[in-house]
C-alpha positions as CSV (number, residue, x, y, z in Angstrom):
1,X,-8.3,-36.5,-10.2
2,X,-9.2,-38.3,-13.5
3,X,-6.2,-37.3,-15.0
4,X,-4.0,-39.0,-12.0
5,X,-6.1,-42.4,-12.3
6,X,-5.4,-42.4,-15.6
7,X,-1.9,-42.2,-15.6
8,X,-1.7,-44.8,-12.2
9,X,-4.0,-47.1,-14.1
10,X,-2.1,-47.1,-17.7
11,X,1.7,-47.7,-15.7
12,X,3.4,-45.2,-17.4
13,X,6.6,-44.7,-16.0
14,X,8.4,-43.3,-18.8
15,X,7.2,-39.2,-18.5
16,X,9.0,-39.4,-22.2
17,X,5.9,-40.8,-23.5
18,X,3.9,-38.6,-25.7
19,X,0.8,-40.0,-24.3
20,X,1.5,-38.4,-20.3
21,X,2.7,-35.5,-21.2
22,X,-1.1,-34.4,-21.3
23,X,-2.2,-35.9,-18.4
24,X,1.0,-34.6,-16.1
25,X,-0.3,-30.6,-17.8
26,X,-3.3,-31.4,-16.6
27,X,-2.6,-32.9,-12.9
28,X,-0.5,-29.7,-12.5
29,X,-2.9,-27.4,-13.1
30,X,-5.9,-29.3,-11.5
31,X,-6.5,-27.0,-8.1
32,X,-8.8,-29.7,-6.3
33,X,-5.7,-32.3,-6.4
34,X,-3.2,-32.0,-3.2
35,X,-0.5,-29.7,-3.9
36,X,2.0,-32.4,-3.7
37,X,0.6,-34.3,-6.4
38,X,0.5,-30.7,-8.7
39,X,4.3,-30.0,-7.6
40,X,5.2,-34.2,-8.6
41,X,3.5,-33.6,-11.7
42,X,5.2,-30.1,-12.6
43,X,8.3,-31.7,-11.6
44,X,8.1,-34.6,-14.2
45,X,7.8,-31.8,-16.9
46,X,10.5,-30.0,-16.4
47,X,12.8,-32.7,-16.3
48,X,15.4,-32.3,-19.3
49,X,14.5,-35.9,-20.6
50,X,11.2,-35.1,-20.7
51,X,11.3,-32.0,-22.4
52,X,14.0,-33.3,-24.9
53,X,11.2,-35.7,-25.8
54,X,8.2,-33.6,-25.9
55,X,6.3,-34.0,-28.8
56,X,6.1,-30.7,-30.9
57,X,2.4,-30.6,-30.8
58,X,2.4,-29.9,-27.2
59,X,5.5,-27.7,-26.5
60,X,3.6,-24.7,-26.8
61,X,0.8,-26.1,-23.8
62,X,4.2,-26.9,-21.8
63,X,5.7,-23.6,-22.6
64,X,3.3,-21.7,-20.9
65,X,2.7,-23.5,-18.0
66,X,6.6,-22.9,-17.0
67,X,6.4,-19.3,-17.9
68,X,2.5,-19.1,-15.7
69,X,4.4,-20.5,-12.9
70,X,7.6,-18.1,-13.0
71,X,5.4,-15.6,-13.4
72,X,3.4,-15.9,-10.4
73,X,6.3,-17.9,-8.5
74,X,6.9,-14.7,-6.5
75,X,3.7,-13.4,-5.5
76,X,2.8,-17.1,-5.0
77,X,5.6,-17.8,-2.8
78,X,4.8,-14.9,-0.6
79,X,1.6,-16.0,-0.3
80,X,2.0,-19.8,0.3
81,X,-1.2,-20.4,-2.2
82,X,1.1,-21.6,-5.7
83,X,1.1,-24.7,-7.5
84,X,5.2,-23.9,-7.6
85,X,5.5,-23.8,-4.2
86,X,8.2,-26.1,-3.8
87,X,9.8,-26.2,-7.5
88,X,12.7,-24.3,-7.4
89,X,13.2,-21.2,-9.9
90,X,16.3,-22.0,-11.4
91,X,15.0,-25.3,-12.5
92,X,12.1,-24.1,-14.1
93,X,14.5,-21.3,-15.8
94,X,16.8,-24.2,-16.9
95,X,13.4,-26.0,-18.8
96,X,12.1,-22.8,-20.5
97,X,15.7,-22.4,-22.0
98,X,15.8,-25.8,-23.5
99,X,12.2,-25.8,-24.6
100,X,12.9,-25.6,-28.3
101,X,11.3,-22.5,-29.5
102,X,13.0,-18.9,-30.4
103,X,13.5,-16.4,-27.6
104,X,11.1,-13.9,-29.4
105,X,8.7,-16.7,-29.7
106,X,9.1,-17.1,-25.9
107,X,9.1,-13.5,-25.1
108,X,5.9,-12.6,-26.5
109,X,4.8,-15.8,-24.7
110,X,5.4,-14.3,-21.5
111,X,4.1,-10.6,-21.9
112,X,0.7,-11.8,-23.5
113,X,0.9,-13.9,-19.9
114,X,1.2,-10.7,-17.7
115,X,-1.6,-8.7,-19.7
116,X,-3.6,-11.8,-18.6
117,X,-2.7,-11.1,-15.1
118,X,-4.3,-7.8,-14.5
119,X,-3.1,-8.0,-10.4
120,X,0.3,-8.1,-11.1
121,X,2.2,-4.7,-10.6
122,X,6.0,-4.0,-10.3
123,X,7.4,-5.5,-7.5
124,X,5.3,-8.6,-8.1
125,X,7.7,-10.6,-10.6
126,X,11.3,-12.0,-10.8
127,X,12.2,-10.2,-13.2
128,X,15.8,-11.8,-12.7
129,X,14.3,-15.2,-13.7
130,X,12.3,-13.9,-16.3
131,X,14.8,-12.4,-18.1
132,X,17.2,-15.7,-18.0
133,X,14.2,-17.8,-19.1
134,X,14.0,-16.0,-22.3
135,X,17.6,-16.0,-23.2
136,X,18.7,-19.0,-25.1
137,X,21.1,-20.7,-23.1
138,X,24.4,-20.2,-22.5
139,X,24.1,-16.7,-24.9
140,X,26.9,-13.9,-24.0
141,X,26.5,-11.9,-27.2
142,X,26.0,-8.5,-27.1
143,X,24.7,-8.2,-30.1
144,X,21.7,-10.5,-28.4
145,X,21.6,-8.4,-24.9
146,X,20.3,-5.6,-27.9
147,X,17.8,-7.0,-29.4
148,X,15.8,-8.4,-26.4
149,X,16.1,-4.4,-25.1
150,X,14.3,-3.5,-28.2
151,X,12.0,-6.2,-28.0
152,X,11.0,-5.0,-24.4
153,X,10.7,-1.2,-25.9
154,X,8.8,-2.0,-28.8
155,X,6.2,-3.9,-26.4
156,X,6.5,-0.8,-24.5
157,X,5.7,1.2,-27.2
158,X,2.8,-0.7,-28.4
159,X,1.4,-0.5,-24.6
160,X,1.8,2.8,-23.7
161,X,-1.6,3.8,-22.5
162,X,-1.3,0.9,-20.1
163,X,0.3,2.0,-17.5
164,X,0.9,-1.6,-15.6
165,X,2.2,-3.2,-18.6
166,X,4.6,0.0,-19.0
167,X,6.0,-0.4,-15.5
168,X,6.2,-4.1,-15.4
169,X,8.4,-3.9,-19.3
170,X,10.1,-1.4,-17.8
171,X,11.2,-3.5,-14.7
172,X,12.3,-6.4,-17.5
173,X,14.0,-3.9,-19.4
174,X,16.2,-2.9,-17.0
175,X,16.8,-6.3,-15.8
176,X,17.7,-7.2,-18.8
177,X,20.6,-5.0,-19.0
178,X,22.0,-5.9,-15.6
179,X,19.5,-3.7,-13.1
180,X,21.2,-0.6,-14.5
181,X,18.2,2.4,-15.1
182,X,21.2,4.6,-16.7
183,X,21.8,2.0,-19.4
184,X,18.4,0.8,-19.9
185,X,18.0,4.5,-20.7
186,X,20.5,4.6,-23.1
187,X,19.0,1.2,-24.8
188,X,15.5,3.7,-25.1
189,X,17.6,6.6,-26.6
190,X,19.2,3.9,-29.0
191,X,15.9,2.7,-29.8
192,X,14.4,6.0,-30.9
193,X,17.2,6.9,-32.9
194,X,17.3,3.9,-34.8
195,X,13.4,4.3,-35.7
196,X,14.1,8.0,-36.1
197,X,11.5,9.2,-33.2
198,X,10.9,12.5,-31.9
199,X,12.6,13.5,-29.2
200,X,10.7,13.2,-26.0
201,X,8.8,10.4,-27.1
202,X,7.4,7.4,-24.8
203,X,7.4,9.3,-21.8
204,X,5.8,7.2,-19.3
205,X,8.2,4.8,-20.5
206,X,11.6,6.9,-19.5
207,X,10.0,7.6,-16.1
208,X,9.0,3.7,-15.4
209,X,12.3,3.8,-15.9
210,X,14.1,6.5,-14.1
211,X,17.6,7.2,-14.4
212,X,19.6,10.4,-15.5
213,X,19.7,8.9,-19.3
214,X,16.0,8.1,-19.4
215,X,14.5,11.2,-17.8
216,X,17.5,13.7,-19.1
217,X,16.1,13.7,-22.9
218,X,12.5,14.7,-21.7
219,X,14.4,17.3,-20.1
220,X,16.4,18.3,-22.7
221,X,13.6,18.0,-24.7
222,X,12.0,21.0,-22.6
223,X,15.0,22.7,-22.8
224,X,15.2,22.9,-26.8
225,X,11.9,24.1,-26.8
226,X,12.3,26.8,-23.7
227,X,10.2,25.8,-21.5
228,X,11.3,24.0,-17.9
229,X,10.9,20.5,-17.4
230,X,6.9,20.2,-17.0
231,X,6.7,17.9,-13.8
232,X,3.1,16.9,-12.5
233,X,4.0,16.2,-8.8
234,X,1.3,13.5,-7.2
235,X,1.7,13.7,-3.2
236,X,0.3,10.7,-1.0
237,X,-1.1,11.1,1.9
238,X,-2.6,8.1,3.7
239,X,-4.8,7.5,7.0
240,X,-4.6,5.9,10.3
241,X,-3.4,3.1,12.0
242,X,-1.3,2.1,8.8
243,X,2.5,1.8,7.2
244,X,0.8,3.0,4.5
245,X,2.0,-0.3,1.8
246,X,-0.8,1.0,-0.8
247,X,1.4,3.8,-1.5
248,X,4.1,1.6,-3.1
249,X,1.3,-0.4,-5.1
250,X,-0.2,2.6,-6.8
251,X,3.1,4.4,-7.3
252,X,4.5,2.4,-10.5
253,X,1.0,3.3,-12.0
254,X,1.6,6.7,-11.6
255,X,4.7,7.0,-12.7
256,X,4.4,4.4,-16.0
257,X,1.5,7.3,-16.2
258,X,3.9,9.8,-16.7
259,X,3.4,11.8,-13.0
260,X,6.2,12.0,-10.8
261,X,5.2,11.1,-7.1
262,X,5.9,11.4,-3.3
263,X,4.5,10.2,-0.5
264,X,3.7,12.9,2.3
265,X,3.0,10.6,6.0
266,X,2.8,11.8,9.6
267,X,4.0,8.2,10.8
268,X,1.7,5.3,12.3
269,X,-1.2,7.5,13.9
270,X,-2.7,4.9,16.3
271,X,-6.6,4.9,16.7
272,X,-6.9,6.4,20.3
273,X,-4.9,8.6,19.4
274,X,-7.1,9.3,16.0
275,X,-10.3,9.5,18.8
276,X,-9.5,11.5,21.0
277,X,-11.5,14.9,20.4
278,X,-8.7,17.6,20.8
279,X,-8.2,19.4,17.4
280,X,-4.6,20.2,18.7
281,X,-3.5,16.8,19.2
282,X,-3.8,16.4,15.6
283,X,-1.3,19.5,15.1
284,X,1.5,17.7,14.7
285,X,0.5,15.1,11.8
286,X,-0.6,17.9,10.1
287,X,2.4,20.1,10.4
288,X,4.4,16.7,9.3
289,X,2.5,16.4,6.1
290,X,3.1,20.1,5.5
291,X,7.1,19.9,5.5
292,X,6.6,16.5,3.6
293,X,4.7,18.4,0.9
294,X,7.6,21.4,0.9
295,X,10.4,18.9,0.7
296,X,8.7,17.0,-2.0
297,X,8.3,20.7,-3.9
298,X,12.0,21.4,-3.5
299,X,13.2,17.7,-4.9
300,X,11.2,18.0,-7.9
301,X,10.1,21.2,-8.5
302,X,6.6,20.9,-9.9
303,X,4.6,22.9,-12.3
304,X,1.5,21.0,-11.3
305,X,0.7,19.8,-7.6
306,X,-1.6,17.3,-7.1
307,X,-2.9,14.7,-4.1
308,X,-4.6,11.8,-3.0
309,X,-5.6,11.3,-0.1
310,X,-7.0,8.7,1.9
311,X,-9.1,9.0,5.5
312,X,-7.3,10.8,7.9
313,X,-5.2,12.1,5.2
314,X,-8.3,14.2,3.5
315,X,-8.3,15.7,7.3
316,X,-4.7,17.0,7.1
317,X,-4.9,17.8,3.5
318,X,-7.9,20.1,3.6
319,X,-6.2,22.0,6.7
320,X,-3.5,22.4,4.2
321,X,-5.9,23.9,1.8
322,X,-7.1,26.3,4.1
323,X,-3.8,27.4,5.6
324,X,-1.5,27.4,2.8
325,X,-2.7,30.4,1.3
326,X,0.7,30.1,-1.3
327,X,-0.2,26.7,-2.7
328,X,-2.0,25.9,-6.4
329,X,-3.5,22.3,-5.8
330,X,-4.0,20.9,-9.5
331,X,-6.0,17.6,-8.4
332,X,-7.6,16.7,-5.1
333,X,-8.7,13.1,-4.8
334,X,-10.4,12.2,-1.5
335,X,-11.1,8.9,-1.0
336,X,-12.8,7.4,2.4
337,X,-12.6,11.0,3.9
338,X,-13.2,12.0,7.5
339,X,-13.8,15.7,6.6
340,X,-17.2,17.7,8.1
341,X,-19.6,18.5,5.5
342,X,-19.9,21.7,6.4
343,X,-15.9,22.1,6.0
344,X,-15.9,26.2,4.0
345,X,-14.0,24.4,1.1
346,X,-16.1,27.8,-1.1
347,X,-13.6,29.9,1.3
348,X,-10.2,28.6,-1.0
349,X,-12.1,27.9,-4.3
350,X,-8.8,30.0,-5.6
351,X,-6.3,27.4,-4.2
352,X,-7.2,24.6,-6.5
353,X,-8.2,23.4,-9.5
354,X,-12.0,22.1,-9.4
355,X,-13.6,19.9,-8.7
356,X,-12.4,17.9,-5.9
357,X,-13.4,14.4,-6.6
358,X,-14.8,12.4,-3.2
359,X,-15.0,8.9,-3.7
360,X,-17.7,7.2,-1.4
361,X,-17.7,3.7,-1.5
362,X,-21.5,1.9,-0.5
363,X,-19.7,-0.8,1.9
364,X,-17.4,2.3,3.6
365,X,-19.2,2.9,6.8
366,X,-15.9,4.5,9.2
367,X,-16.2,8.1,7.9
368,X,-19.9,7.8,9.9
369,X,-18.4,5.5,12.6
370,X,-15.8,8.6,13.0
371,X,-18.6,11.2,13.4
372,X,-20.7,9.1,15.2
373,X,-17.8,8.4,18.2
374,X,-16.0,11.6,18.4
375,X,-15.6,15.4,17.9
376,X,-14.0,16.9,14.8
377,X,-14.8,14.4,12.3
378,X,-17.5,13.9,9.0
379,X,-19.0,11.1,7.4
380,X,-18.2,13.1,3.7
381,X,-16.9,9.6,2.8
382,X,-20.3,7.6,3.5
383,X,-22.8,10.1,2.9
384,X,-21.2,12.8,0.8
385,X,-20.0,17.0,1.2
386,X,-23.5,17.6,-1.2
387,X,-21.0,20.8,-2.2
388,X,-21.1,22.0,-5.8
389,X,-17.4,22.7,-5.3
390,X,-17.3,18.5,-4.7
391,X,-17.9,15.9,-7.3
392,X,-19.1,12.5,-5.6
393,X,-18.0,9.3,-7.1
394,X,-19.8,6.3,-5.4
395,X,-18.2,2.8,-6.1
396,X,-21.2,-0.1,-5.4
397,X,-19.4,-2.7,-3.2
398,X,-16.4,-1.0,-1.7
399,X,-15.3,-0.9,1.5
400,X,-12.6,1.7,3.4
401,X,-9.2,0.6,1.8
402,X,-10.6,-1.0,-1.6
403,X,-9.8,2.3,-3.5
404,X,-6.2,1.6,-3.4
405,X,-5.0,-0.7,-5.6
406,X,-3.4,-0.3,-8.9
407,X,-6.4,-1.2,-11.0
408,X,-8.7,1.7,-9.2
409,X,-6.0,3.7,-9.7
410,X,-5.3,3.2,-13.5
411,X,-9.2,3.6,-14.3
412,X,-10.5,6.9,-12.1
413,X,-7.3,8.6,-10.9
414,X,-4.6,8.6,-13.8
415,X,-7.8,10.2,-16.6
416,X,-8.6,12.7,-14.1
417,X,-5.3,13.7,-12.8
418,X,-3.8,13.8,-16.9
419,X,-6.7,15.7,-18.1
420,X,-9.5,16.3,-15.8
421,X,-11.8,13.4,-17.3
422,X,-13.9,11.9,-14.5
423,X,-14.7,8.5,-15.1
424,X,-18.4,7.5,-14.2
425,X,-18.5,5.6,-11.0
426,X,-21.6,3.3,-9.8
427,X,-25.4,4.5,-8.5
428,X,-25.5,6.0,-4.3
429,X,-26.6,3.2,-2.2
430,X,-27.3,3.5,1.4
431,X,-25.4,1.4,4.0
432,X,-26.7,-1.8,5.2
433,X,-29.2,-1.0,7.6
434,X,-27.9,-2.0,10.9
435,X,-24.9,-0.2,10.3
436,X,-27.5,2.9,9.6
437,X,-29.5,1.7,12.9
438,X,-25.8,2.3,14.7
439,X,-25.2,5.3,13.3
440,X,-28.3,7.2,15.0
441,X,-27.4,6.4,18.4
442,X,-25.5,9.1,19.9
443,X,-22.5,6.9,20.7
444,X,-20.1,9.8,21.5
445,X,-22.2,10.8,24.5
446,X,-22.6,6.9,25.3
447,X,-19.0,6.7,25.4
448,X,-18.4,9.9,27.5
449,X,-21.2,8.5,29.4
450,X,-19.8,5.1,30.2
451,X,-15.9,6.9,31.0
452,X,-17.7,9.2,33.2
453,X,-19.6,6.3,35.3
454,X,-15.8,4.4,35.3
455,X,-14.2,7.4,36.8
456,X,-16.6,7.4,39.7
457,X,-16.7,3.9,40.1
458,X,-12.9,3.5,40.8
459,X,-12.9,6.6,42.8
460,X,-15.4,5.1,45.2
461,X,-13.5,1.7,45.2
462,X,-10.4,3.4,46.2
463,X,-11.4,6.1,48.4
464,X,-11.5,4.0,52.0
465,X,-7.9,2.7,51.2
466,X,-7.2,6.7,50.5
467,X,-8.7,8.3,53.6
468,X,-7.4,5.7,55.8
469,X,-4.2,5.9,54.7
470,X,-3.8,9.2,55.3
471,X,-4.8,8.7,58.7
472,X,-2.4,6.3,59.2
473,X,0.5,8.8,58.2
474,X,-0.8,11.3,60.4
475,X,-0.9,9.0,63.4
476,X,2.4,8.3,62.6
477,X,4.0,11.5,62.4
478,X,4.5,12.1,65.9
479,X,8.7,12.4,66.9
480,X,10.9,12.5,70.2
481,X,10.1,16.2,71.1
482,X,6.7,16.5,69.8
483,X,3.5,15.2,72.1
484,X,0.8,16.8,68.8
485,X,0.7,13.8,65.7
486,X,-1.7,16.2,63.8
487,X,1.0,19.0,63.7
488,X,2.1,19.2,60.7
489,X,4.5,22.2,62.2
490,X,6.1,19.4,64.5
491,X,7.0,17.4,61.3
492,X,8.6,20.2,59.7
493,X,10.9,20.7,63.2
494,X,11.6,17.1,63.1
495,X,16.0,16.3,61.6
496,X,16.1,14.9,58.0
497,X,16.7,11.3,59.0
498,X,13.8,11.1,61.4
499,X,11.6,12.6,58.6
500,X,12.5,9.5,56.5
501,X,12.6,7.2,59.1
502,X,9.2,7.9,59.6
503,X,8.4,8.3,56.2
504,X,10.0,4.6,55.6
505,X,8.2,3.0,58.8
506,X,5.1,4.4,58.1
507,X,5.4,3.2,54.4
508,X,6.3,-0.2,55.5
509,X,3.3,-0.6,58.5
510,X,0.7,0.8,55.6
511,X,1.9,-2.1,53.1
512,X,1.7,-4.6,56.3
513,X,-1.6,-3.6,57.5
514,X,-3.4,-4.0,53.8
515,X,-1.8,-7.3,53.1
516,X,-3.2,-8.6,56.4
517,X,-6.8,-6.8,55.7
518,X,-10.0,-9.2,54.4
519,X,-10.3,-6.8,51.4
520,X,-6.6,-7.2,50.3
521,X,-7.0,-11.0,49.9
């Protein structure tokens, strides 16, 4: 708010003036001013007199602001919470251009920007935008359109144990030759040649990337050294009551990684559903996951078959384990499970690779709510298997769904699923005590309890209008040629259309009568 008094107070018109240039930087980045001051103030920066004018001394400040905001323009945008809310991406893309400093310059700008932005994942950036923003303007050569490909490789290379940086260069790369995977995979194979690299080399790269060009030299790589394409498949199985969306955030991780990876879902399994205590209504998601998981081994053919699973998901995926007596599990990864403790996982110690890692966070108090309310579930995922065959992983402060995310998954499951190393996780802490206190009561016999007492309750309510009107069909049911109206045997004689005549009159009286009745209004 200083920054705006200042430049009110002084008069400054002219945003040409060295001397505002500061202030405006600051007044866009200030959070606790009103966003339409920020966007005025970003606005008066990126105007091409303003830039033309900008003193050399402060390019570099005004640089990065415009890259910041077309970094985060849209993530922000979806989120209705940025500073660039309403400044138009092309405009910012026209001011980066004309900011007078090189493209490399400007490139390594931007990528030192997104390893500052540890929350970003692919998906997350325009990389469109981006790409424009680095190119000087108006530039058609080819000879250009090369070297900003082996810019973005060499930053790749330089990166590779990161997997979000690897996914997020890759996205840029292919962007940057025009959203083709095929060619940016060509622009890699160029790339090694030139520096005279092995074949097969920056793998995580080529399958960030994808496309025949990329991911054929790994497999001809293979090939030249007899052996089959090594592919470690990593399935996805999620829990309840969800699209599962965390399946497309961790994903990119995976595969910058290296792993190639499928999801395996049963569809949105709603909670009643997920409640009720009939093992063989939950049948079907599991037999879905199981042709998920046999489609996904056809497609890619996998020497190593891994999973993660999440809630429900640990449910279906350790019935897999002990039905699919012809499946090698690699790496299991439970995470908020549902299983039973007492689940015989020392039956199938043959169908996997140990151990199975359970990941318990302290705040993660469903697997016991699960337990606690119905029949056929654990609380493994609060409290723990306590199985040697099981190797528990708490994480201090994390609730049900806070394990997937892209930065979990970079720093426990990509070490463990490459090469077994389990990364230490936080001290066991109990749940907050009330939860605890809920926990004890038996609230699956409370429940049963309380559906019981409604089913009598409504049966009482209803029965007086049941019993009387049955007695008013009956009284009814007396015809031309019968004197009896408790004979059911006289109804029977009775011709088609008086059967429905009296059917329809006695329908009609019933209706009549219980609109007119004290109790109806």
């Amino acid at each position: 708010m200083k920054a705006l008094v200042r430049l009110h107070v002084s008069g400054w018109q002219d945003t040409t003036d060295p001397r505002a240039t500061d202030i405006l930087i600051d007044i866009a980045v200030d959070e606790s001013l009103p966003r339409d001051v920020r966007d005025d103030a970003f606005e008066n920066l990126a105007d091409p007199l303003a830039i033309e004018h900008l003193d050399d001394s402060k390019v570099d400040r005004v640089l990065e602001l415009f890259l910041a905001a077309l970094v985060s323009m849209r993530r922000a945008k979806a989120e209705e919470t940025a500073v660039e809310r309403a400044i138009d991406s092309e405009r910012v893309v026209s001011a980066i251009q004309k900011v007078a400093r090189p493209w490399d310059r400007k490139a390594t700008m931007l990528i030192r920007l997104l390893e500052k932005a540890p929350a970003l994942t692919r998906g997350d950036l325009d990389v469109g935008s981006l790409v424009k923003a680095i190119t000087p303007w108006g530039s058609v050569d080819p000879q250009f359109a090369n070297q900003r490909a082996s810019f973005l490789i060499e930053a790749a290379r330089t990166r590779k144990s990161d997997g979000r940086m690897t996914g997020l260069l890759a996205d840029l790369l292919i962007a940057s030759v025009g959203g083709d995977p095929t060619r940016a995979g060509h622009e890699i194979n160029s790339y090694q040649a030139a520096h005279k690299m092995p074949r097969g080399s920056m793998e995580g790269l080529r399958v960030a990337v994808g496309g025949e060009a990329a991911i054929g030299d790994i497999r001809e790589t293979h090939e030249s050294q007899g052996n089959a394409v090594r592919v470690h498949l990593v399935l996805l199985v999620h829990g309840i009551n969800t699209r599962a969306q965390w399946i497309s955030v961790i994903k990119p991780t995976l595969e910058a990684a290296g792993f190639s990876v499928a999801p395996a879902g049963y569809g949105l399994y709603g909670v009643m559903r997920f409640l009720l205590p009939w093992s063989k209504l939950r049948l079907k998601a599991v037999d879905r996951v199981r042709t998920a998981i046999r489609t996904a081994k056809t497609l890619h053919e996998p020497e190593k078959l891994s999973v993660i699973a999440h809630s429900f998901g640990s449910y279906i995926v350790a019935r897999l384990i002990a039905s699919e007596f012809d499946t090698r599990w690699h790496r299991i990864i439970f995470c908020g499970s549902v299983n039973e403790a007492d689940f015989p996982i020392e039956q199938f110690l043959n169908r996997f690779e140990g151990p199975i890692i359970n990941e318990i966070g302290t705040l993660d108090f469903f697997p016991a709510l699960a337990e606690s309310v119905t029949w056929g579930y654990g609380s493994v995922g609060s409290f723990g298997f306590n199985n040697p065959a099981i190797e528990e992983r708490w994480h201090k402060g994390v609730g049900h769904s806070d394990f997937l995310n892209s930065a979990f998954c970079e720093k426990f499951w990509v070490p463990f699923l490459q090469n077994g190393h389990i990364e230490k996780g936080s001290q066991p802490e109990p749940l907050p005590w009330p939860i605890r206190l809920l926990l004890r009561l038996p609230l699956r016999w409370i429940l049963l309890a309380l559906i019981a007492m409604a089913v009598v309750l409504v049966g009482i309510l209803i029965a007086p209008y049941v019993q009387g009107g049955y007695q008013y069909v009956v009284d009814n049911l007396s015809v031309s040629h019968c004197s009896d109206p408790f004979s059911i045997s006289c109804f029977r004689q009775a011709s088609a259309n008086e059967q429905k005549r009296i059917i329809t009159r006695t329908m009609v009286d019933l209706r009549n009568e219980f609109e007119r009745s004290p109790t109806a209004s």
